[in-house]
MARDOFI-449699 format. One record per residue: x negated, y negated, z negated of N, C-alpha, C, O in turn; residue in three letters. Coordinates in nm, 2 decimals. Each point is the difference from the previous one (the first is absolute). Layout:
residues N
      n_u      n_v      n_w     ca_u     ca_v     ca_w      c_u      c_v      c_w      o_u      o_v      o_w   rest
        X        Y        Z        X        Y        Z        X        Y        Z        X        Y        Z    ALA
...
end
This chain:
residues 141
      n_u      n_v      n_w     ca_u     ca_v     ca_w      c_u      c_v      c_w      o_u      o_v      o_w   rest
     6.09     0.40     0.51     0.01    -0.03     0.14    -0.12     0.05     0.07    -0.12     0.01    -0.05    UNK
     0.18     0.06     0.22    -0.16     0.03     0.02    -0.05    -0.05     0.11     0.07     0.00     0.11    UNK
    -0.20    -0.06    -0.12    -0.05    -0.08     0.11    -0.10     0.07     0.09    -0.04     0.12    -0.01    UNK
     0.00    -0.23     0.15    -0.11     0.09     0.05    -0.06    -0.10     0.10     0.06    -0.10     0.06    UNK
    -0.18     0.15    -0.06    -0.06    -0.13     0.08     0.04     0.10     0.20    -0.02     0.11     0.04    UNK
     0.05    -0.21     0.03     0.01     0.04     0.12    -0.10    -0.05     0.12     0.00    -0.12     0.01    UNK
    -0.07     0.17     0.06    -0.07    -0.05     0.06     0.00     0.07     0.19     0.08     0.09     0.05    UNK
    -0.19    -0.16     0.04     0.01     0.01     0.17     0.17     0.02     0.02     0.07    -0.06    -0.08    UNK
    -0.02     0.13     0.15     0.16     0.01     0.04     0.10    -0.03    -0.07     0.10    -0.07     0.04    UNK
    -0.11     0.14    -0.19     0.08    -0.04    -0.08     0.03    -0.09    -0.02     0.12     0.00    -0.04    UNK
    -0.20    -0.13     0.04     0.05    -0.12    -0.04     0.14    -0.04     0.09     0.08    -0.09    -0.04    UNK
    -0.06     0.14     0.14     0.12    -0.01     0.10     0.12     0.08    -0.03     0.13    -0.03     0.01    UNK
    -0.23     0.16    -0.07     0.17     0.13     0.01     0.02     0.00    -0.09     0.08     0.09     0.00    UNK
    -0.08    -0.14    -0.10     0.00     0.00    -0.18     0.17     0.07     0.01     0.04     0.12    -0.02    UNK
     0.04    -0.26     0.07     0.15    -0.02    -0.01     0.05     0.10     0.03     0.09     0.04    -0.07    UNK
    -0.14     0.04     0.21     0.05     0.14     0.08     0.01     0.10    -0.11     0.07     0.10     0.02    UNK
    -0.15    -0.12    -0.14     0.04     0.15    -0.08     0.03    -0.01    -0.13     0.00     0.09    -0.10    UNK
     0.05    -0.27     0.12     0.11    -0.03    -0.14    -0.11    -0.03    -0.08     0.01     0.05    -0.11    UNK
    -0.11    -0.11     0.12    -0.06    -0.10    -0.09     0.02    -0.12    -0.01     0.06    -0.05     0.09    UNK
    -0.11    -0.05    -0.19     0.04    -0.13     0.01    -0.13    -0.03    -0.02    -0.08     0.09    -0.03    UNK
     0.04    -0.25     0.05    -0.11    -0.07     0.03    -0.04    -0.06    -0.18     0.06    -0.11     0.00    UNK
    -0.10     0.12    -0.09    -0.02    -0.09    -0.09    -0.09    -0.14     0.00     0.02    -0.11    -0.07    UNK
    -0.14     0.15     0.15    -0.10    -0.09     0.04    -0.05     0.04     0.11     0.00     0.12     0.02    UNK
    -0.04    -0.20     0.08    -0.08    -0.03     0.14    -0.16     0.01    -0.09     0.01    -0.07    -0.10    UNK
    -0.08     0.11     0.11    -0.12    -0.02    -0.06    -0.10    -0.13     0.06    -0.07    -0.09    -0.06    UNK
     0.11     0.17     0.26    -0.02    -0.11     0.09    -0.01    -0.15    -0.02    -0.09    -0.09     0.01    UNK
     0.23     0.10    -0.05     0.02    -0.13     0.00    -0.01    -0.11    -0.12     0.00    -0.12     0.02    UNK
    -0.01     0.22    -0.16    -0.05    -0.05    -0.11    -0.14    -0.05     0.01    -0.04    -0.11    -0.04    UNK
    -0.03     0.19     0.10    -0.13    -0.07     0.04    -0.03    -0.11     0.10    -0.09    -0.08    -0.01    UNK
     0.19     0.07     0.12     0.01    -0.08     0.08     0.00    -0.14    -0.06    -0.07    -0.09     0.03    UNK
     0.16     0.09    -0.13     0.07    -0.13    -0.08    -0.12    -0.05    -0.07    -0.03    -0.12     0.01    UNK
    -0.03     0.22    -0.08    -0.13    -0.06    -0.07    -0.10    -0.05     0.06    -0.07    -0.09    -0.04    UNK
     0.05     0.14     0.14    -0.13    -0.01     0.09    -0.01    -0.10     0.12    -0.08    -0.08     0.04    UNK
     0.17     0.11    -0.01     0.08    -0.08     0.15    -0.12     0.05     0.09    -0.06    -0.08     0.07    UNK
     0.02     0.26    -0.06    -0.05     0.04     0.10     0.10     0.19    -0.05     0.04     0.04    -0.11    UNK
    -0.04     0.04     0.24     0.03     0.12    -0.03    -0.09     0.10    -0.13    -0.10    -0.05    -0.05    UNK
     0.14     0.16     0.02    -0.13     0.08    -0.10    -0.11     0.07     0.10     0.01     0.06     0.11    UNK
    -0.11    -0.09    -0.18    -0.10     0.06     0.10     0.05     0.12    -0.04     0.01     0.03    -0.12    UNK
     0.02     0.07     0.25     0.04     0.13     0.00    -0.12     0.10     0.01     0.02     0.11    -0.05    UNK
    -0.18    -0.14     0.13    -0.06     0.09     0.02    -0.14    -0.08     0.07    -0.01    -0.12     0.00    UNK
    -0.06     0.18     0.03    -0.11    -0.07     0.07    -0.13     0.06     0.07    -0.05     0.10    -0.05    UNK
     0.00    -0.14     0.15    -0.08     0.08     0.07    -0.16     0.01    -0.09    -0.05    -0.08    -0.07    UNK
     0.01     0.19     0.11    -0.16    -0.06    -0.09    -0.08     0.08     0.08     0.01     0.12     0.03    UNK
    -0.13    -0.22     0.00    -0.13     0.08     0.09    -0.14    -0.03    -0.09    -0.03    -0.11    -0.04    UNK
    -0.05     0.25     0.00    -0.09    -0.04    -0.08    -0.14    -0.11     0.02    -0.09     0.00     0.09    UNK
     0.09    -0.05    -0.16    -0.06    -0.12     0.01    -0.14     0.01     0.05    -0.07    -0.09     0.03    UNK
     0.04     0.24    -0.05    -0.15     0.04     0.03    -0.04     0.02     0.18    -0.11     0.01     0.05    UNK
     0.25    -0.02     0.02     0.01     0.03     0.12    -0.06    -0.15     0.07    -0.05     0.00     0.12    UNK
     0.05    -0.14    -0.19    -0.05    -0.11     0.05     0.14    -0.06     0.04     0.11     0.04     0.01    UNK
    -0.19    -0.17     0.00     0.13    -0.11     0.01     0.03     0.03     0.18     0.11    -0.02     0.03    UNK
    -0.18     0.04     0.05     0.06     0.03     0.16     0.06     0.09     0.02     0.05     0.01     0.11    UNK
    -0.02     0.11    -0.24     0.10     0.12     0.06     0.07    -0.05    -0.07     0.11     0.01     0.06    UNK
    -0.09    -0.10    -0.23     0.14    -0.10    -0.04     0.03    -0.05     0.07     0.12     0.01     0.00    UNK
    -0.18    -0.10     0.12     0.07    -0.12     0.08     0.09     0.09     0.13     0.10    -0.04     0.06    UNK
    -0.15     0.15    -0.05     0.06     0.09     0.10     0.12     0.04    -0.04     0.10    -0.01     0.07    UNK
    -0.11     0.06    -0.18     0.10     0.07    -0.09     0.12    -0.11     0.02     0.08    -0.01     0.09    UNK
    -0.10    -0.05    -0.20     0.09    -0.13     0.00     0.06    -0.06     0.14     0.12    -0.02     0.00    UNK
    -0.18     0.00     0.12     0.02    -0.02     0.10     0.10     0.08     0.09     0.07    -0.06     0.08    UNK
    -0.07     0.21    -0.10     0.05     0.10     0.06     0.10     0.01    -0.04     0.09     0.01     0.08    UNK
    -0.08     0.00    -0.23     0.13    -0.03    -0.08     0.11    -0.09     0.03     0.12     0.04     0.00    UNK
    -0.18    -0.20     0.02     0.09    -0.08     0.02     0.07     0.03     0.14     0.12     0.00     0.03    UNK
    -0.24     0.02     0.05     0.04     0.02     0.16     0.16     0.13     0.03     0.09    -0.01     0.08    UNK
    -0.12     0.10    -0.15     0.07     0.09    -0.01     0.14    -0.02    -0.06     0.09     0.08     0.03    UNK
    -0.07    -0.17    -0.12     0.07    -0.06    -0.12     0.14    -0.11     0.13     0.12     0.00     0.01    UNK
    -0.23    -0.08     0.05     0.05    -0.09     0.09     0.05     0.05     0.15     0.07    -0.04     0.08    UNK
    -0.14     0.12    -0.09     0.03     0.10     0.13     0.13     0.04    -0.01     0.06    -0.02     0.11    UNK
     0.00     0.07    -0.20     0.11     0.12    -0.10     0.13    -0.17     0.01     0.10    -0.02     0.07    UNK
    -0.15    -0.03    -0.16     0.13    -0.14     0.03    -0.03    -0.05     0.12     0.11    -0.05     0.02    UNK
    -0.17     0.03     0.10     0.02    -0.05     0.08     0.12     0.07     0.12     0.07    -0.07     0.07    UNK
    -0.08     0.23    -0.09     0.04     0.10     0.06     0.05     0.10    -0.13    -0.05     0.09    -0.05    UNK
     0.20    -0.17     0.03     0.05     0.04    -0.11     0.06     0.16     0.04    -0.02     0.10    -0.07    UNK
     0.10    -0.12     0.23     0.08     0.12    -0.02    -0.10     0.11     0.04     0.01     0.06    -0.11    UNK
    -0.09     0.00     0.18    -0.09     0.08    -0.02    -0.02     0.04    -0.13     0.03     0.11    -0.05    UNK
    -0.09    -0.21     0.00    -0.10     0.01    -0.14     0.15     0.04    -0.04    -0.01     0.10    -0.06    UNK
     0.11    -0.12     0.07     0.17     0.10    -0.08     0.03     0.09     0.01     0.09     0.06    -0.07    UNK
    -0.16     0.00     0.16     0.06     0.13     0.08    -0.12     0.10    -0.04     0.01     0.12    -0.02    UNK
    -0.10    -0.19     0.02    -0.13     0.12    -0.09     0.05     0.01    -0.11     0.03     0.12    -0.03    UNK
     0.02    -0.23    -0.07    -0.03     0.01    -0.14     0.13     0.07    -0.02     0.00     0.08    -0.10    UNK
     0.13    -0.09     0.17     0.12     0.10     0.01    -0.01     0.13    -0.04     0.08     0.06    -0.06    UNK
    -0.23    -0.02     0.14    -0.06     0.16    -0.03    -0.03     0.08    -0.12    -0.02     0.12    -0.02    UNK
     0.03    -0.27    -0.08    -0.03     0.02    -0.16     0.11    -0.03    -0.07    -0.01     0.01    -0.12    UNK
     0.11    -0.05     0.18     0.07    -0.07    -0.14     0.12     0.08    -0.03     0.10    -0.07    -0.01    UNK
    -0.07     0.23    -0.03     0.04     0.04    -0.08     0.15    -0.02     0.01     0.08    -0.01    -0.10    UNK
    -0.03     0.02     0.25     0.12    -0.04     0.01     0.11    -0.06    -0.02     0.12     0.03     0.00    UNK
    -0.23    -0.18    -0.03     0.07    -0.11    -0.11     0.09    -0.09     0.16     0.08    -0.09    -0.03    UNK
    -0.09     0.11     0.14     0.03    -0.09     0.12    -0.06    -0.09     0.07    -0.11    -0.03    -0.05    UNK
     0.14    -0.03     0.14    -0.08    -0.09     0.08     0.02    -0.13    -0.11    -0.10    -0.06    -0.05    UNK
     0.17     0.03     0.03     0.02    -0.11    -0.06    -0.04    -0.03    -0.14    -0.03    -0.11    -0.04    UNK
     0.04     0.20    -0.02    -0.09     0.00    -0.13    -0.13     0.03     0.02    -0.05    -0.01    -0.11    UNK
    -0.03     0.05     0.21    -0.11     0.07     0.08    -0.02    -0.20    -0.02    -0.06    -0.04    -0.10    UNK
     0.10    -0.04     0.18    -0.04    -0.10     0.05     0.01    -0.09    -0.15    -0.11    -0.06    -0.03    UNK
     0.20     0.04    -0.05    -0.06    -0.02    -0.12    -0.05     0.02    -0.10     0.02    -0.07    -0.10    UNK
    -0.09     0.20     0.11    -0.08     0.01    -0.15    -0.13     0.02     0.12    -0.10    -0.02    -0.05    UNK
     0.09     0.03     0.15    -0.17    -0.05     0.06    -0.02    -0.15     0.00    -0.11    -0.06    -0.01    UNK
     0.24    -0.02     0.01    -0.01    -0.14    -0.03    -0.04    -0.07    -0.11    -0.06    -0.11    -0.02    UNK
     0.10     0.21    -0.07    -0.04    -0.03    -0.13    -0.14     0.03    -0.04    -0.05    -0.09    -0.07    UNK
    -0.02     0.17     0.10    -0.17     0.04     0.02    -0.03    -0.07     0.14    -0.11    -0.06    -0.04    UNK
     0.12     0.04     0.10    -0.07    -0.05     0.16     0.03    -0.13     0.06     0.06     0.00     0.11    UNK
    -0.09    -0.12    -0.18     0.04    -0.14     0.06    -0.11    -0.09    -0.07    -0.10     0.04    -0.06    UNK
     0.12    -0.19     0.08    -0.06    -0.08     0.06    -0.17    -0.02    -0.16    -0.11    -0.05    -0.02    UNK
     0.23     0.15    -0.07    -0.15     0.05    -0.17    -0.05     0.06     0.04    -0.11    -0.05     0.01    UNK
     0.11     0.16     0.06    -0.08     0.09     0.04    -0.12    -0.03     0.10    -0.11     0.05     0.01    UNK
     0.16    -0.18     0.07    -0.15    -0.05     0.09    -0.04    -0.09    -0.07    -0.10    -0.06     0.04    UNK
     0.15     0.02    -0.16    -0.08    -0.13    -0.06     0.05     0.02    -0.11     0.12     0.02     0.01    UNK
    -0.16    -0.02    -0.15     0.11    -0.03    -0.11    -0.07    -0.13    -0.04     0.08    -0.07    -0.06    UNK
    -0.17     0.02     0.07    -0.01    -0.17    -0.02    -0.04     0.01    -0.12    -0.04     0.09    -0.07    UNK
     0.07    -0.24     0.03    -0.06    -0.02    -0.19     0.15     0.09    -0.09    -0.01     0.08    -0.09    UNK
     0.08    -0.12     0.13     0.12     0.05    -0.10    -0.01     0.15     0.02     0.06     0.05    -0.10    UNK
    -0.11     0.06     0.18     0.00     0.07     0.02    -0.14     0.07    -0.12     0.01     0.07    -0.10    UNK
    -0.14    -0.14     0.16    -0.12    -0.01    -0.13     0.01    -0.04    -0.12    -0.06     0.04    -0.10    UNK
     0.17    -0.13     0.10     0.08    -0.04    -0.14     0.05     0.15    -0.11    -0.03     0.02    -0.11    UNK
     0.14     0.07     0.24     0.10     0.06    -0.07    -0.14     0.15    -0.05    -0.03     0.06    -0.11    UNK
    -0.01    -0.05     0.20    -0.12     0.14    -0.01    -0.14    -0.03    -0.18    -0.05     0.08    -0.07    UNK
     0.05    -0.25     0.08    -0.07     0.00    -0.14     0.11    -0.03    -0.10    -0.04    -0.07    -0.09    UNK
     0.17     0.11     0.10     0.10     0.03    -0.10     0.01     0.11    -0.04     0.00     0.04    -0.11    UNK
     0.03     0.02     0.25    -0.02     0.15    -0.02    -0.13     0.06    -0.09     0.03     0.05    -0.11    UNK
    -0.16    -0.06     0.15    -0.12     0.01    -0.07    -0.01    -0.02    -0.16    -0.07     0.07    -0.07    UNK
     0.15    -0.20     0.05    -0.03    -0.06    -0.11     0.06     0.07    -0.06    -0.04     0.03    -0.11    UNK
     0.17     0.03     0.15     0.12     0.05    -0.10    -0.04     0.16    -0.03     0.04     0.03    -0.11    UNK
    -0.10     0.05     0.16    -0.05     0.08     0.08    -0.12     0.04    -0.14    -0.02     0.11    -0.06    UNK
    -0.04    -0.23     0.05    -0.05     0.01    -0.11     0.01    -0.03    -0.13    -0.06     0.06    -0.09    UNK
     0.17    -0.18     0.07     0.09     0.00    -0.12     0.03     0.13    -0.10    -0.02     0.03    -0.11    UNK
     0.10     0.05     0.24     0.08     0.11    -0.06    -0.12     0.13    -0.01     0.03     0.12    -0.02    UNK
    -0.15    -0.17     0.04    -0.10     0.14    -0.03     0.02     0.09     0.09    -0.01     0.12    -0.02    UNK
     0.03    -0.18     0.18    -0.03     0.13     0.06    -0.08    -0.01     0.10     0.02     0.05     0.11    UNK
    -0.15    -0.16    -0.16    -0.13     0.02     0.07    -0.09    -0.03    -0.06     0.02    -0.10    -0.07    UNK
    -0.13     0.14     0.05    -0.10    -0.02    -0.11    -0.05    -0.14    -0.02    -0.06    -0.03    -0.10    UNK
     0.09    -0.05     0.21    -0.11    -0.12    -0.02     0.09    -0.10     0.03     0.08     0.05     0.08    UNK
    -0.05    -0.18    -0.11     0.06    -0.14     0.11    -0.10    -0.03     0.13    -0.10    -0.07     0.02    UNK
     0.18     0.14     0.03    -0.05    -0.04     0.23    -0.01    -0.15     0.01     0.10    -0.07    -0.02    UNK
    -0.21     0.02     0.05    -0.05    -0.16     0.01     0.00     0.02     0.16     0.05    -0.09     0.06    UNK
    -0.09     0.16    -0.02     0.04     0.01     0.20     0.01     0.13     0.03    -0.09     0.09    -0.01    UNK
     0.27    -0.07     0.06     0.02     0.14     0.09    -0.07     0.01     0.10    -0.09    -0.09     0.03    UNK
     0.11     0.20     0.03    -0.07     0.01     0.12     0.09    -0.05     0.10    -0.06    -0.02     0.11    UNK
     0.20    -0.01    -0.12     0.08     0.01     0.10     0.04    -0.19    -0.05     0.09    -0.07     0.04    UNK
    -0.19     0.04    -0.13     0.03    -0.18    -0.03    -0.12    -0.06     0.05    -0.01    -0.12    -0.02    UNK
    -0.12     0.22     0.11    -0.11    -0.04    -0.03    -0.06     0.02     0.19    -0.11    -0.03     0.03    UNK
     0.21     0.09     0.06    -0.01     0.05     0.09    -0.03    -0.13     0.09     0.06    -0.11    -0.01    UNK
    -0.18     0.14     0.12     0.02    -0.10     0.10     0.13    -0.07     0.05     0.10     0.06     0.01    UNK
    -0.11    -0.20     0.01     0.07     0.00     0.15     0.03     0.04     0.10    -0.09     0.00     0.09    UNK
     0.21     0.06    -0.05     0.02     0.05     0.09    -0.06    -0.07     0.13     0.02     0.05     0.11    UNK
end
């Protein structure tokens, strides 16, 4: 049998070219975690001082809340990118990256990212066990 992992658009068009789903990965994580997978994360070097972090962070969120506040705009840019998948799949796979984790992922969110880490180093593919990410260790917004 031959498998493959699918990822950004594909998770939608899979079916369009006669694939089948065997696992959501998404959502296998979801189940365990009861937060999304941390997919990615911003990082500002630490040498820059905590007032250009608190900026950072700050601009981010603003920009983040800006984008859900003023969904259909922020749709109509990101339409520019999406590879001819439609408005409506346009509107959810940015849902799926761009909602209410993305301005806050909270404890369950800090929860699922030192799973991530932990596991991360289980399987040997980081040299050390991470006792604080950078992205578990970040100011308050």
């Amino acid at each position: 049998m031959d498998v493959g992992l699918l990822i950004h658009e594909g998770q939608l068009t899979f079916a369009d070219r006669g694939l089948h789903l065997w696992t959501d990965l998404g959502e296998w994580w979801y189940e365990r975690h009861r937060a999304p997978p941390p997919l990615g994360g911003n990082v500002v070097r630490r040498d820059l001082g905590p007032a250009v972090i608190q900026q950072v962070a700050r601009d981010l969120k603003a920009s983040i809340v800006y984008a859900l506040e003023h969904r259909a705009p922020a749709l109509a840019h990101a339409s520019r990118f999406n590879r001819g998948i439609g408005e409506e799949r346009t509107d959810r796979f940015v849902g799926m990256y761009v909602n209410h984790w993305t301005v806050d992922y909270g404890d369950k969110g800090r929860e699922a990212v030192r799973a991530l880490l932990d596991r991360a180093w289980s399987a040997g593919l980081v040299p050390e066990k991470v006792a604080r990410g950078v992205c578990v260790d970040l100011p308050a917004w």
